[in-house]
C-alpha positions, 0 to 999 in steps of 0.5 A, a space after each residue: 543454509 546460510 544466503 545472501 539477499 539482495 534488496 535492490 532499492 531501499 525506500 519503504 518497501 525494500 527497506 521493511 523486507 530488508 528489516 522482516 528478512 534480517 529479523 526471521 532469518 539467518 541470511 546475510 542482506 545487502 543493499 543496493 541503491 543510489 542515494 548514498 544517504 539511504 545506504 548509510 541510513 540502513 548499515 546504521 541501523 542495522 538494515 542491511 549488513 552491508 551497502 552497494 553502489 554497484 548493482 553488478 558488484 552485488 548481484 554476482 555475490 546473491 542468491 537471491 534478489 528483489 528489486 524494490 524501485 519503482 515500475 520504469 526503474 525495475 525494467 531498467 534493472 532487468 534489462 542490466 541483468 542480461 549484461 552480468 556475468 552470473 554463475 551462480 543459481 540466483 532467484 529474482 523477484 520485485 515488488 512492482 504494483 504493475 506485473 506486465 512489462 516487468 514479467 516482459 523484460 524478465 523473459 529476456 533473461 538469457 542466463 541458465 542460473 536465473 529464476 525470475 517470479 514476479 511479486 507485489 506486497 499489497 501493503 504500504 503507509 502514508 509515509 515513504 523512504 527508509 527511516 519509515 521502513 518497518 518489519 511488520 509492514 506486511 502482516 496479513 496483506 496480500 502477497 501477489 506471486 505471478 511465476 511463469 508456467 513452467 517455473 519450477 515448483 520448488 523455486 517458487 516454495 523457496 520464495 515464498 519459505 524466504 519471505 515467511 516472516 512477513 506473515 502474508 497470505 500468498 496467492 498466484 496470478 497471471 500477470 495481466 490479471 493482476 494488472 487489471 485487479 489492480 487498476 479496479 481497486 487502487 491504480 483507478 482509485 487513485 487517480 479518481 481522488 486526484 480529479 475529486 481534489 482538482 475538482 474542489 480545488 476549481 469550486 474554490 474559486 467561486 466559494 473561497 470556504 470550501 477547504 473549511 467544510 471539506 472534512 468527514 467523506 471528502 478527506 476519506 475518500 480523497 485521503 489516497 490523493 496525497 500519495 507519492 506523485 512520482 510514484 503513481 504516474 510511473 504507475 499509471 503510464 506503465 499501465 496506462 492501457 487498463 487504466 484507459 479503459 478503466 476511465 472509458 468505463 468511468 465516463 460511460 457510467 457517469 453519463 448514464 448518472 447524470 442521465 438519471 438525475 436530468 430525467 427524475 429516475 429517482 427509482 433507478 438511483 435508489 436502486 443504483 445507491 442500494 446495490 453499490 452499498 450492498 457490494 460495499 458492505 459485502 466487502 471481506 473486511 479489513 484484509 490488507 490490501 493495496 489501500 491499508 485499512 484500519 479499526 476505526 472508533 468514534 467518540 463524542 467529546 466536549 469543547 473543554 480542555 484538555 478532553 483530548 488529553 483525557 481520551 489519548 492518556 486513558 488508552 495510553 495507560 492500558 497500552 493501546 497504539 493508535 495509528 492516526 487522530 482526527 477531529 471530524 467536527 467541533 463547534 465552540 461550546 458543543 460536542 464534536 467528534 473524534 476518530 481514532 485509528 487502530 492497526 488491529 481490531 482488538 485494539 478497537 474493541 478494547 478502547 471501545 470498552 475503556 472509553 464507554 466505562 469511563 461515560 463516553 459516548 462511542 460507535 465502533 466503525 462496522 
């Protein structure tokens, strides 16, 4: 049976399951949001079906609706809620990285019709806003649902029957324990990459070249820190009680480091270095989650021209898609290394196989 979706807030999330909903089902999607120029932008191109500027107006007309703005925003919206009149049954959801004060204001909703079950897409990119919005943005990432117990179970199967198409993997958690995952493997490490930025940024001024050598781990590691800031602080203080605590853990573990270092326990380090890559390594490979993750290639190249042109061409003729290109190192008149990325590891695998026939030297990133 035909429905009407509601996606609150059209930035790269909203705007992508906007796209995915339109592409693999038959419902009517409509958008709501308050910068006109992302309306316009999603009715052009065929994005929604029609634009709102007054969420009341909107809501009433749904059967089911996902807020898609961020943390603070997505309170403020629920808190609206409760002031609309809706006599219709609706299902509600949001996207939110943070669970509990969502999930909090939702138990607020005093309306018999509304079904609120929270949900975060643990998928992004490196760009934002609408025109970067794309249907397959959340193919085999995680889908975080976190119902209320006593959420009706078909309510929950119609969730995830309209979200389908994105092709995630859905898994069920308690509110504050997806909080706290989170935080471990992307609220904390963001902010980690931000005080690693400041820090070579105050080393800057006792060694002016230090933006030159600052290529290869430095910019992997830090890569996170160029992120939404707007974003990431509205994050981080709608958490800030996990994230705190996080930061004492933190603290403790580098003063027991430097505690290593100051008395020559070489041993302990080593075993301190052995076990972080143990657990690293030991990792389930590149699902999707809160980071996006890709197959990385390396290829030695030569300072000549037009070697960069020879590699790209070669894997544009066989109709590979690369995803980002980064010269690591070259020197003039020696070899340097290229890194190319792919979104999926046949991709990788394959341009391995091309390049190598062709006499190149690779390394598949294990």
């Amino acid at each position: 049976m035909k429905k009407t979706v509601l996606i609150a807030g059209l930035g790269l999330i909203g705007g992508s399951l906007a796209v995915n909903i339109k592409d693999n089902t038959d419902h009517d999607v409509i958008g709501y949001d308050i910068n006109s120029n992302t309306l316009d932008y999603s009715v052009m191109n065929g994005i929604i079906d029609k634009a709102y500027t007054n969420f009341s107006e909107a809501l009433k007309i749904a059967d089911y609706c996902i807020l898609a703005a961020p943390v603070s925003k997505t309170v403020d919206l629920i808190e609206q809620i409760n002031e609309i009149q809706i006599e219709k049954p609706l299902l509600i959801s949001d996207v939110s990285s943070v669970k509990s004060p969502v999930v909090a204001a939702a138990k607020g909703i005093q309306s018999k019709y509304i079904t609120f079950i929270g949900g975060h897409p643990m998928a992004g990119s490196h760009k934002k806003g609408i025109q970067a919005a794309k249907g397959h943005l959340f193919e085999n990432a995680i889908y975080i649902l976190t119902p209320e117990q006593s959420c009706p179970a078909d309510q929950v199967s119609a969730l995830k029957t309209l979200l389908q198409g994105t092709r995630s993997s859905f898994l069920i958690l308690e509110p504050n324990e997806h909080d706290e995952m989170t935080s471990v493997i992307s609220h904390f490490p963001h902010l980690i990459a931000s005080s690693l930025v400041h820090q070579a940024k105050k080393w800057q001024k006792k060694h002016v070249n230090i933006p030159t050598l600052a290529a290869g781990g430095f910019r992997d590691i830090t890569r996170i820190a160029s992120s939404n800031p707007a974003m990431w602080q509205d994050i981080f203080f709608q958490n800030k009680k996990v994230i705190a605590h996080l930061l004492e853990d933190w603290i403790k573990e580098m003063d027991q480091l430097k505690n290593l270092l100051e008395t020559d326990d070489k041993d302990t380090m080593y075993q301190y270095l052995e076990q972080a890559r143990e657990y690293r390594d030991g990792l389930e490979a590149k699902k999707k989650g809160a980071i996006p993750s890709f197959y990385d290639l390396y290829i030695d190249i030569f300072d000549q021209t037009g070697a960069l042109l020879k590699v790209v061409s070669l894997l544009a003729e066989n109709k590979i898609s690369i995803k980002n290109i980064e010269i690591l190192e070259i020197r003039e008149g020696i070899t340097g290394v290229l890194r190319l990325s792919f979104i999926t590891q046949g991709d990788q695998i394959e341009s391995h196989r091309l390049l190598v026939k062709k006499g190149y030297e690779t390394m598949l990133q294990e």
